[in-house]
OpenMM code with the backbone's topology and positions (N, CA, C; nanometers):
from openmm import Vec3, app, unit

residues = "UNK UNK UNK UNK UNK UNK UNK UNK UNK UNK UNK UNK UNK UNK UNK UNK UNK UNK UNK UNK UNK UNK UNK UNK UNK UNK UNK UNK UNK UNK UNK UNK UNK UNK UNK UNK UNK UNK UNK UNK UNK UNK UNK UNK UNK UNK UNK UNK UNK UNK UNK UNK UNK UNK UNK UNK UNK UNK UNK UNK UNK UNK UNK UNK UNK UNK UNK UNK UNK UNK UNK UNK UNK UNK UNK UNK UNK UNK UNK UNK UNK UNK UNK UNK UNK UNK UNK UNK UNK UNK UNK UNK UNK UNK UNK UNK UNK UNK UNK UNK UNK UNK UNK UNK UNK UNK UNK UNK UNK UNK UNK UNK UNK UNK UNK UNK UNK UNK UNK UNK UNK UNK UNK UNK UNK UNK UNK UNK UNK UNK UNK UNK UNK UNK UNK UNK UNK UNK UNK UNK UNK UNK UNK UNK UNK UNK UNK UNK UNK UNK".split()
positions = [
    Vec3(9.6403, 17.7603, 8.3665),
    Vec3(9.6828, 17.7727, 8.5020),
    Vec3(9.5778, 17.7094, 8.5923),
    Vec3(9.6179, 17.6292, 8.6853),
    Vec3(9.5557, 17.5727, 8.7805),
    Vec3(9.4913, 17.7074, 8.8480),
    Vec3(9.3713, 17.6307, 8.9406),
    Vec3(9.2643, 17.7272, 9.0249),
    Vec3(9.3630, 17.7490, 9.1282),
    Vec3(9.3623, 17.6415, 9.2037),
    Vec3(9.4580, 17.6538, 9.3448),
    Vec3(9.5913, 17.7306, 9.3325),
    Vec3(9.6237, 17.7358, 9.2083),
    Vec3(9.7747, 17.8438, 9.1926),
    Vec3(9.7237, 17.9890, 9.2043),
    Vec3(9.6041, 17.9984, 9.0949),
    Vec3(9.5685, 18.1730, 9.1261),
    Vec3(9.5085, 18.1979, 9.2709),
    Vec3(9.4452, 18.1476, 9.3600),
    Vec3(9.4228, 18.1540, 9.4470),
    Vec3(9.5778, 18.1814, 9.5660),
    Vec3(9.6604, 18.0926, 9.5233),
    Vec3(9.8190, 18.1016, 9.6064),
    Vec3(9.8566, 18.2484, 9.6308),
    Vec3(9.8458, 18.2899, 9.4646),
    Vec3(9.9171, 18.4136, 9.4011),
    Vec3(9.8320, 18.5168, 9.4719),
    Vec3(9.7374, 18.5234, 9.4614),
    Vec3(9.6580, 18.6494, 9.5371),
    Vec3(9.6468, 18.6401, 9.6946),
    Vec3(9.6296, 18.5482, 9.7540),
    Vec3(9.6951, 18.5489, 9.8957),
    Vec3(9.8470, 18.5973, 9.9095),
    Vec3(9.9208, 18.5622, 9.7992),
    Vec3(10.0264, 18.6093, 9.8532),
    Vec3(10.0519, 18.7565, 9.8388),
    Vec3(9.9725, 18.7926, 9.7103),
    Vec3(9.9569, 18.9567, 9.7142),
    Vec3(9.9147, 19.0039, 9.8003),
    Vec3(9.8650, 18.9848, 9.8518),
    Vec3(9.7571, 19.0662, 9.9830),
    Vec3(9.8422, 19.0611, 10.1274),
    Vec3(9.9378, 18.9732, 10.1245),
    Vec3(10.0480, 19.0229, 10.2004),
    Vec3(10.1500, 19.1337, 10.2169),
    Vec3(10.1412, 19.1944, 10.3306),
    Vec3(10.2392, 19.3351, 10.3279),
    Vec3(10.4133, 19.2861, 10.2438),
    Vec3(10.4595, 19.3655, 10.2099),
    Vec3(10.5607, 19.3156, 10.1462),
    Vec3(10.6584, 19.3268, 10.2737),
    Vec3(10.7700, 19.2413, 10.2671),
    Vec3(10.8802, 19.2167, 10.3243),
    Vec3(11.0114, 19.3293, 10.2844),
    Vec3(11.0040, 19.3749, 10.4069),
    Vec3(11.0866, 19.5171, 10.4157),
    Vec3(11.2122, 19.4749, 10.4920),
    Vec3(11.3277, 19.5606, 10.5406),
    Vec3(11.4359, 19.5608, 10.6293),
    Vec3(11.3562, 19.6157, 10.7367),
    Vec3(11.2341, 19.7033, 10.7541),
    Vec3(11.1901, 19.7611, 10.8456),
    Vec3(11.1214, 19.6472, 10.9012),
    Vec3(11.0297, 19.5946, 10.8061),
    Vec3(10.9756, 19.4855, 10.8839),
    Vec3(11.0253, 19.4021, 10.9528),
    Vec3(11.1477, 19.3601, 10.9263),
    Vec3(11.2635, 19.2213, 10.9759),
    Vec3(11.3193, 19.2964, 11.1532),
    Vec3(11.2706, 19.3680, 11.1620),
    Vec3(11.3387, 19.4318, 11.2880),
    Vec3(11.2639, 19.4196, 11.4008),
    Vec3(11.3158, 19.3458, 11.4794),
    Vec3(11.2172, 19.2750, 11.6213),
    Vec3(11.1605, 19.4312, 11.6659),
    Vec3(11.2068, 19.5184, 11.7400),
    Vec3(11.1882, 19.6183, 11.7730),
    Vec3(11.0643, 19.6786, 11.7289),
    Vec3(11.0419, 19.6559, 11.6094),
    Vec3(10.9253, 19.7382, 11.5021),
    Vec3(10.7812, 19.6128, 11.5313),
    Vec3(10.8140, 19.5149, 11.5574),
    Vec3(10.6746, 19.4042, 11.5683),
    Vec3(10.6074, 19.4619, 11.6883),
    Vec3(10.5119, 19.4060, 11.6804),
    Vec3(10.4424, 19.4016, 11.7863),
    Vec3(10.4425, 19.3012, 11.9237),
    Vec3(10.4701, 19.3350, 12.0093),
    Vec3(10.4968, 19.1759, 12.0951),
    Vec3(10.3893, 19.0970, 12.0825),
    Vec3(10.4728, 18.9242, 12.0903),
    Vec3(10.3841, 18.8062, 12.1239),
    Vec3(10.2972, 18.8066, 12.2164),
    Vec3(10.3170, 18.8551, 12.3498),
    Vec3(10.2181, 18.8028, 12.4512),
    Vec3(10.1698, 18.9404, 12.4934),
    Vec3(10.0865, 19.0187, 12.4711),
    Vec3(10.0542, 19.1023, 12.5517),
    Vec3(10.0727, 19.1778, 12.6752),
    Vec3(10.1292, 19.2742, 12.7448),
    Vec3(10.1477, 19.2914, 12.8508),
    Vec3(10.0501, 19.2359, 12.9835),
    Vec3(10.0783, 19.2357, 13.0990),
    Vec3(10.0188, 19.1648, 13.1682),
    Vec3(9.9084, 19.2608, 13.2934),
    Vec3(9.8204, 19.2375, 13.2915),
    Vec3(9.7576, 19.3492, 13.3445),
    Vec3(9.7928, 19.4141, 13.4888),
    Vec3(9.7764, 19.5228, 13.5471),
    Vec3(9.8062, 19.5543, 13.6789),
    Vec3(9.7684, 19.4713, 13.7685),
    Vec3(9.8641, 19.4219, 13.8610),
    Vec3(9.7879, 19.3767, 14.0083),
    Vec3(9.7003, 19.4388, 14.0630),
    Vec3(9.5945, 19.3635, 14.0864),
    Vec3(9.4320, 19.4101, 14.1653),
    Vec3(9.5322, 19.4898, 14.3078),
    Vec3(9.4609, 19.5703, 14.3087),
    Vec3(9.5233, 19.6460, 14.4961),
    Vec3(9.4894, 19.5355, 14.5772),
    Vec3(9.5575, 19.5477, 14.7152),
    Vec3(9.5132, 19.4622, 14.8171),
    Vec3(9.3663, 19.4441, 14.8460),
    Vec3(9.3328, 19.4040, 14.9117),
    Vec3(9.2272, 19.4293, 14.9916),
    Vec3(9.2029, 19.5165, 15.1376),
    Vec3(9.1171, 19.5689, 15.1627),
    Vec3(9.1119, 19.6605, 15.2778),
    Vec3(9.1440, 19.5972, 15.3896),
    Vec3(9.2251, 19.6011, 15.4861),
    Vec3(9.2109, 19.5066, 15.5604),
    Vec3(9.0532, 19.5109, 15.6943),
    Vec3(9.0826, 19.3721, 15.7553),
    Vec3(8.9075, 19.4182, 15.7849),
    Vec3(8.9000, 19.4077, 15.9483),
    Vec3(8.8606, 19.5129, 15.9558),
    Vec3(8.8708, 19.5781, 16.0594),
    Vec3(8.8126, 19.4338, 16.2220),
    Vec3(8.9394, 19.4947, 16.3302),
    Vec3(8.8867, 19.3534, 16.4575),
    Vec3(8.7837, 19.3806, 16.4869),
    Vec3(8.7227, 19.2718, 16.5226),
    Vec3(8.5904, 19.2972, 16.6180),
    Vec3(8.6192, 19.3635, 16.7302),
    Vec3(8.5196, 19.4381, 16.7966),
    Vec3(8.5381, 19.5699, 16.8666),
    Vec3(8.5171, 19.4576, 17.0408),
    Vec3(8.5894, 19.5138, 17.1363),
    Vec3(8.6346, 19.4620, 17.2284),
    Vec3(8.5090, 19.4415, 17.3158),
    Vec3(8.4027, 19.4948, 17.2920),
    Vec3(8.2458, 19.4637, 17.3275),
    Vec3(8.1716, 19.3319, 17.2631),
    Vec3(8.2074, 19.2800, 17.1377),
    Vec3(8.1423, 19.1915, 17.0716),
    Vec3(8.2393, 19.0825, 17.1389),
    Vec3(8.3776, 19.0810, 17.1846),
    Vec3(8.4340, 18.9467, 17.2062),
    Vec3(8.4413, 18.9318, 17.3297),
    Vec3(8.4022, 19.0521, 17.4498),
    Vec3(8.3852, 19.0110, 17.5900),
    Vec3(8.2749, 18.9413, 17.5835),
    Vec3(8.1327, 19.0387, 17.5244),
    Vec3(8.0035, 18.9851, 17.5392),
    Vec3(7.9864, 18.8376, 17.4838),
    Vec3(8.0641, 18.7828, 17.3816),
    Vec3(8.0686, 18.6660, 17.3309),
    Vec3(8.1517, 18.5583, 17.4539),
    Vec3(8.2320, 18.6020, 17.4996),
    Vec3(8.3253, 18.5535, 17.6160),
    Vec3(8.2135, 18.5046, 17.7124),
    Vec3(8.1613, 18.6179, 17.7782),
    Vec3(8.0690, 18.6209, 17.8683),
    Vec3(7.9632, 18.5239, 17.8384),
    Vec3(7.9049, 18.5020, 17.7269),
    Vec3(7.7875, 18.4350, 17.6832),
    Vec3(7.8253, 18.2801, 17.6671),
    Vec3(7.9405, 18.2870, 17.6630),
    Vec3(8.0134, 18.1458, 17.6609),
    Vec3(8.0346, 18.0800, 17.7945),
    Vec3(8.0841, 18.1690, 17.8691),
    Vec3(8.1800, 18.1573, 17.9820),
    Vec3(7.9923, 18.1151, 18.1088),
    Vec3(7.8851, 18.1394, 18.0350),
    Vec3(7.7851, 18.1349, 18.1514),
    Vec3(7.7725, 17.9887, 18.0339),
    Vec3(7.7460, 17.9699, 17.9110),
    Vec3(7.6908, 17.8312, 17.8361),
    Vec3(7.7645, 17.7237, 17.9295),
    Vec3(7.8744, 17.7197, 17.9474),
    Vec3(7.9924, 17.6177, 18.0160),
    Vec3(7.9527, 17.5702, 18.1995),
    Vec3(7.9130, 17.6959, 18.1644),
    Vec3(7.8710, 17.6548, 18.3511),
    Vec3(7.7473, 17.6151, 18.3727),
    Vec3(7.6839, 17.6484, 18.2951),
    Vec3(7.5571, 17.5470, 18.3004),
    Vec3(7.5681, 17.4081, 18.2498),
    Vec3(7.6322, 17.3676, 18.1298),
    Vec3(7.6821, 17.2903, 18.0845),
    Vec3(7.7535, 17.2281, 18.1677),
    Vec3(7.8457, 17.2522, 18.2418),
    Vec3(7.9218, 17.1660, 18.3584),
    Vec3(7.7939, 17.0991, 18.4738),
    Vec3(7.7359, 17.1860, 18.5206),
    Vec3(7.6161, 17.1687, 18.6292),
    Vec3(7.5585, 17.0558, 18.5760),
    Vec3(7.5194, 17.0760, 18.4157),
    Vec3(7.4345, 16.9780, 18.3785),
    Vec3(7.4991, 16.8040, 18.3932),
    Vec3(7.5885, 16.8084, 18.3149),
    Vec3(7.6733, 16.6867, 18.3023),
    Vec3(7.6735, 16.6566, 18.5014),
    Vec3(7.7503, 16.7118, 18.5799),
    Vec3(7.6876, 16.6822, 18.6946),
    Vec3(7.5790, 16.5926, 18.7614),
    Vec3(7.4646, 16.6269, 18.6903),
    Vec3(7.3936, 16.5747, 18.7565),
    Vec3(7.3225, 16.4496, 18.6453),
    Vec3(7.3840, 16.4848, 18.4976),
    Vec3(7.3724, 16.3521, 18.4441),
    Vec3(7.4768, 16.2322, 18.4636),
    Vec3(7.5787, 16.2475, 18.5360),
    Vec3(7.6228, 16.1716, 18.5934),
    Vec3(7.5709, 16.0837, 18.7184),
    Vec3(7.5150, 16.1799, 18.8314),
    Vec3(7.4144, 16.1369, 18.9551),
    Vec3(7.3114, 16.0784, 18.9042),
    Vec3(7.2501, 16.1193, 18.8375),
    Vec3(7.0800, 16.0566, 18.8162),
    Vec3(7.0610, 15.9828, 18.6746),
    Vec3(7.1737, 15.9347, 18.5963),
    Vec3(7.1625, 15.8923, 18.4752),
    Vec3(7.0629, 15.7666, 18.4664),
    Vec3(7.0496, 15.6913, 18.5496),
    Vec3(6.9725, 15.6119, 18.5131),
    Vec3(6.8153, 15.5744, 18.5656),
    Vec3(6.8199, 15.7351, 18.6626),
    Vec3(6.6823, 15.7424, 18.6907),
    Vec3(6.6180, 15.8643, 18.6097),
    Vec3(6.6820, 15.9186, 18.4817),
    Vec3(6.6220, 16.0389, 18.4382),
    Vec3(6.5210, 15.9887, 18.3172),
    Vec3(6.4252, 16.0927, 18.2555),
    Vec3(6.3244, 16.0362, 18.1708),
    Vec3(6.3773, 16.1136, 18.0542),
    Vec3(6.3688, 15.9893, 17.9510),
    Vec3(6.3824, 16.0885, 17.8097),
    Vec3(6.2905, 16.1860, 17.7639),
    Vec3(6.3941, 16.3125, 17.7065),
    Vec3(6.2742, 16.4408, 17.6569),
    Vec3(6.3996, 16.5101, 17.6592),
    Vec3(6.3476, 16.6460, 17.6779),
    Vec3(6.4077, 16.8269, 17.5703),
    Vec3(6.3489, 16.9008, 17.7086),
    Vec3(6.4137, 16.9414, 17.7064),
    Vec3(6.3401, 17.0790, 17.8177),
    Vec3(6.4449, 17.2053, 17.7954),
    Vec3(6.3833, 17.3229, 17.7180),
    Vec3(6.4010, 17.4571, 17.6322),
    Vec3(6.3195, 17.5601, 17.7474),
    Vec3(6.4695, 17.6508, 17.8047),
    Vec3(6.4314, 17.7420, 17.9216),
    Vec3(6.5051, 17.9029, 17.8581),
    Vec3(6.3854, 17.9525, 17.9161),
    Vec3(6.4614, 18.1076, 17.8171),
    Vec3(6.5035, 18.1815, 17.9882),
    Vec3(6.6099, 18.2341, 17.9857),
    Vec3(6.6692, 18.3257, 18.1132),
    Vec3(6.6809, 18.4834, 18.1036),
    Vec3(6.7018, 18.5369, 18.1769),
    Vec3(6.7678, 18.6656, 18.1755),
    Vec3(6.8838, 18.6513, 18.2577),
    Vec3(6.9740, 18.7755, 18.2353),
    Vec3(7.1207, 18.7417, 18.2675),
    Vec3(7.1148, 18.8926, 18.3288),
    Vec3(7.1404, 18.9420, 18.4630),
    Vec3(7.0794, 19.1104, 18.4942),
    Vec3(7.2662, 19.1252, 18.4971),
    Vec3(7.2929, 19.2458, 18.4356),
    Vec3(7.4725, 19.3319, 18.4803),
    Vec3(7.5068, 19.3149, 18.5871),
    Vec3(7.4423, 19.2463, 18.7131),
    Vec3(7.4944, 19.1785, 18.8477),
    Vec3(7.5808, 19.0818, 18.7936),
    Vec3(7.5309, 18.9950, 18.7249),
    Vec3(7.5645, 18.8669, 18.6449),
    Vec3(7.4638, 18.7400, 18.7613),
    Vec3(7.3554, 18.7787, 18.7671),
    Vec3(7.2733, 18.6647, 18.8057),
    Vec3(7.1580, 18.6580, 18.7116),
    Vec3(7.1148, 18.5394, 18.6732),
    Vec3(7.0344, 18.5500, 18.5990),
    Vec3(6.8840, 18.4730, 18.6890),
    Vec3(6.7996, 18.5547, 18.6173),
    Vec3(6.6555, 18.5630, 18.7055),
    Vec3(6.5424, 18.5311, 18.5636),
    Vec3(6.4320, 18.5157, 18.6207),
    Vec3(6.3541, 18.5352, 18.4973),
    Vec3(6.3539, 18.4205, 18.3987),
    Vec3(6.3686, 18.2557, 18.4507),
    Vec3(6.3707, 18.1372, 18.4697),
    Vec3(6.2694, 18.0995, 18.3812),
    Vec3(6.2317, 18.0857, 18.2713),
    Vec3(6.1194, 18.0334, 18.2372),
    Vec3(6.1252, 17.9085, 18.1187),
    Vec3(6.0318, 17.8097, 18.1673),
    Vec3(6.0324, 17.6880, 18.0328),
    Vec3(5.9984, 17.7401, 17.9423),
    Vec3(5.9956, 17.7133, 17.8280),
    Vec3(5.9717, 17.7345, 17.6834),
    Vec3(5.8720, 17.6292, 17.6370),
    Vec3(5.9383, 17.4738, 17.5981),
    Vec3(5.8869, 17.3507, 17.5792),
    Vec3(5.9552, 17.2898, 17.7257),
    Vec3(5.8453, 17.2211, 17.7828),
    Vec3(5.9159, 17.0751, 17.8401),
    Vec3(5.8951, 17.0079, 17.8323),
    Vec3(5.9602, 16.8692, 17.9132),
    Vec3(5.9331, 16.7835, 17.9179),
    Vec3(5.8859, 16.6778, 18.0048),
    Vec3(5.9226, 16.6121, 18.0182),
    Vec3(5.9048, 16.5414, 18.1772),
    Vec3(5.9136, 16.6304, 18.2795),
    Vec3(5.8358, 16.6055, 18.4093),
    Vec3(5.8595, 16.7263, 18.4928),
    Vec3(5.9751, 16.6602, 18.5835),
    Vec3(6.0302, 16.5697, 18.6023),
    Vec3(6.1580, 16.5580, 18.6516),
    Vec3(6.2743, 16.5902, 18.5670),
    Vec3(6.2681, 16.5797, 18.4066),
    Vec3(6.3676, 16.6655, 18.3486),
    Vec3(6.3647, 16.8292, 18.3516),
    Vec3(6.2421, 16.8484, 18.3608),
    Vec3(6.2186, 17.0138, 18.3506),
    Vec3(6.2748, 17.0832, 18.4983),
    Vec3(6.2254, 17.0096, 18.6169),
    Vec3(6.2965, 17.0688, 18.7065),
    Vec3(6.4390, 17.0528, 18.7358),
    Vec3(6.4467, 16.9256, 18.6813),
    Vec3(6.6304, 16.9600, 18.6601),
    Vec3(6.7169, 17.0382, 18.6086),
    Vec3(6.6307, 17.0210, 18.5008),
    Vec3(6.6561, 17.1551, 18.4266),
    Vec3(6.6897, 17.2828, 18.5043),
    Vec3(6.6124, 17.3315, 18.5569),
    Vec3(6.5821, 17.4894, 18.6337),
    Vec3(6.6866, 17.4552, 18.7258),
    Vec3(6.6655, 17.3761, 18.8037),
    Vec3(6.7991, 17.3215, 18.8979),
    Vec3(6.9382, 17.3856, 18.8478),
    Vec3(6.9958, 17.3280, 18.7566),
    Vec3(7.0923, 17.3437, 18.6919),
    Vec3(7.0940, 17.4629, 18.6575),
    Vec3(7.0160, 17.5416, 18.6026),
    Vec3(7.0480, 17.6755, 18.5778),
    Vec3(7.0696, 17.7774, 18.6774),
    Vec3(6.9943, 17.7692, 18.8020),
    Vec3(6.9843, 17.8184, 18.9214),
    Vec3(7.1597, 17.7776, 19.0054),
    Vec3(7.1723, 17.6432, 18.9968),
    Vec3(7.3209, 17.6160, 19.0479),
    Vec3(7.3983, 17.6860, 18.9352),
    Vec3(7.3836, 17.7318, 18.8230),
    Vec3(7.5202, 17.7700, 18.7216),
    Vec3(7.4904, 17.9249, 18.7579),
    Vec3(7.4000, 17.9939, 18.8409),
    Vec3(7.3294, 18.1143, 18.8602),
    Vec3(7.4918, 18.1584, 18.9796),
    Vec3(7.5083, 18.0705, 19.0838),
    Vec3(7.5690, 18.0910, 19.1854),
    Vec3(7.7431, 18.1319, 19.1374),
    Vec3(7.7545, 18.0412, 19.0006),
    Vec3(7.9038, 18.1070, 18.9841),
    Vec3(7.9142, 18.2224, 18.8812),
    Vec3(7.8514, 18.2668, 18.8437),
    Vec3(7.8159, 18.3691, 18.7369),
    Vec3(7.9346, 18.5041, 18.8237),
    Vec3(8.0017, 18.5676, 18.7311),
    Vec3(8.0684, 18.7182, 18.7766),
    Vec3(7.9777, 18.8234, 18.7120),
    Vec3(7.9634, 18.9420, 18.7651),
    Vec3(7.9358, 19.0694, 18.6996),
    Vec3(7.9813, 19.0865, 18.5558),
    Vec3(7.8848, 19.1816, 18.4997),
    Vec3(7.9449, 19.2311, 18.3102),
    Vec3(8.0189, 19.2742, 18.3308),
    Vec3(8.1331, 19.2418, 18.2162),
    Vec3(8.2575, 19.2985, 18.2078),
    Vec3(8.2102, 19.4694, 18.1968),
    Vec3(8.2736, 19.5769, 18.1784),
    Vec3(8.2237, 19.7218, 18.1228),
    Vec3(8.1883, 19.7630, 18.0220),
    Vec3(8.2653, 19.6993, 17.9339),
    Vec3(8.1885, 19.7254, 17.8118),
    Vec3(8.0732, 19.6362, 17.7521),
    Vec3(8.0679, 19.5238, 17.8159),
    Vec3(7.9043, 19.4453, 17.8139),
    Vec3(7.8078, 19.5416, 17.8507),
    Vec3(7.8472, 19.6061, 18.0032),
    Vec3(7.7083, 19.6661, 18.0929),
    Vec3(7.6957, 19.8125, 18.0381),
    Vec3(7.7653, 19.8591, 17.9323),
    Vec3(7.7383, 19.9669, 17.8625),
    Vec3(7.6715, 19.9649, 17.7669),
    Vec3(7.6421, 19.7997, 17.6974),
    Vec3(7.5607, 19.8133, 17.5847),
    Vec3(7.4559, 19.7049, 17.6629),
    Vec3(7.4419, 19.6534, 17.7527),
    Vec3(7.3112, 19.5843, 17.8099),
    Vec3(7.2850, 19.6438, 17.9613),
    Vec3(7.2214, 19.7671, 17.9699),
    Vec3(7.2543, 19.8281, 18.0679),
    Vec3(7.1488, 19.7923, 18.1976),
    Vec3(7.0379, 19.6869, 18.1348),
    Vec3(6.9353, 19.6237, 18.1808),
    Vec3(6.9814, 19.4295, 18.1581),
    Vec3(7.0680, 19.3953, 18.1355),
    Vec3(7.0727, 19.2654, 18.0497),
    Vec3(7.0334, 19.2391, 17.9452),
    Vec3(7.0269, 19.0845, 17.9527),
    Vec3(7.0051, 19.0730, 17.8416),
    Vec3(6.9021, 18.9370, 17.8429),
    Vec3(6.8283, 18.8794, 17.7764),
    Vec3(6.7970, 18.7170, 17.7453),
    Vec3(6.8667, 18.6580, 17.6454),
    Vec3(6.8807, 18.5311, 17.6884),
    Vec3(6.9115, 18.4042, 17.6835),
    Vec3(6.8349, 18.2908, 17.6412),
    Vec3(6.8630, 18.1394, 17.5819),
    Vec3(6.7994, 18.0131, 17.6047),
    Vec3(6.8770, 17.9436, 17.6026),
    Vec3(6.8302, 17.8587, 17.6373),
    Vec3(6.9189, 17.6687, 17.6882),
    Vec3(6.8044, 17.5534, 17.6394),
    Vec3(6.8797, 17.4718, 17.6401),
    Vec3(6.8014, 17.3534, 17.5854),
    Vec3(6.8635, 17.2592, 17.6587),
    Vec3(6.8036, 17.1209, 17.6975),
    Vec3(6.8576, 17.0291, 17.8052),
    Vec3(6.8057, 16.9190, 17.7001),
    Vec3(6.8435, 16.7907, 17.6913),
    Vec3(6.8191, 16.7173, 17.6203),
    Vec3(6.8843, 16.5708, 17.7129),
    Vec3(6.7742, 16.4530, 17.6968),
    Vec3(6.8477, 16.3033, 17.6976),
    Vec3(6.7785, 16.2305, 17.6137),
    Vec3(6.8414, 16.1639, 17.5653),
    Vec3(6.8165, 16.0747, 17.4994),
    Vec3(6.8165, 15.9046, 17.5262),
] * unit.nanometer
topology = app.Topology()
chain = topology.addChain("A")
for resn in residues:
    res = topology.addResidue(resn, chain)
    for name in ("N", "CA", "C"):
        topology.addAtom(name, app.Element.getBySymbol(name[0]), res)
């Protein structure tokens, strides 16, 4: 007898024998595994609280107006201004004027006082803290700006 035949024969012994029980779909085991539970949602996540998006409003709503002032007067003086950076830190008081004006870095002193200029004119349209700003900055707050030409 060939090797590879006794080898056949005992693999095939070692197989469960073939029953009517076995032949019955019902009795197998399924092909694909069941499929696992869907993960739960996620929590949903909670809005930002009506203080973080005034005060963000507010902090915006003063960036723009200085920002407008500025363009202003880089329109007027564009081709007499000196290149440089001029970095001014403010305070913003629950009046809604901001005081407390100070350079940081400057630069040229005709950009630097333009600078202040501009912040002082964006000072004049400023409104009061909304209420729930002046409840959590009940003194204000600080600020910085940066002015730049290039």
């Amino acid at each position: 007898m060939k090797p590879w035949i006794l080898g056949l024969f005992l693999f095939a012994a070692s197989l469960p024998a073939w029953s009517e029980e076995a032949k019955d779909p019902a009795a197998m085991p399924p092909l694909n595994p069941p499929a696992p539970a869907p993960a739960p949602a996620p929590a949903p996540v909670a809005a930002p609280s009506s203080y973080v998006e005034e005060f963000l409003d507010y902090r915006f709503d003063i960036q723009r107006k200085i920002e407008a002032a500025w363009e202003g007067y880089l329109k007027t003086y564009r081709g007499s201004l000196p290149r440089g950076r001029a970095v001014f830190t403010y305070h913003v008081n629950p009046e809604g004027k901001i005081t407390l004006v100070e350079p940081k870095t400057g630069g040229h002193p005709t950009l630097t006082a333009l600078a202040h200029r501009t912040i002082i004119e964006a000072n004049a349209k400023l409104v009061a803290f909304p209420e729930a700003v002046k409840s959590k900055h009940p003194s204000g707050y600080f600020n910085q700006v940066a002015f730049a030409l290039k």
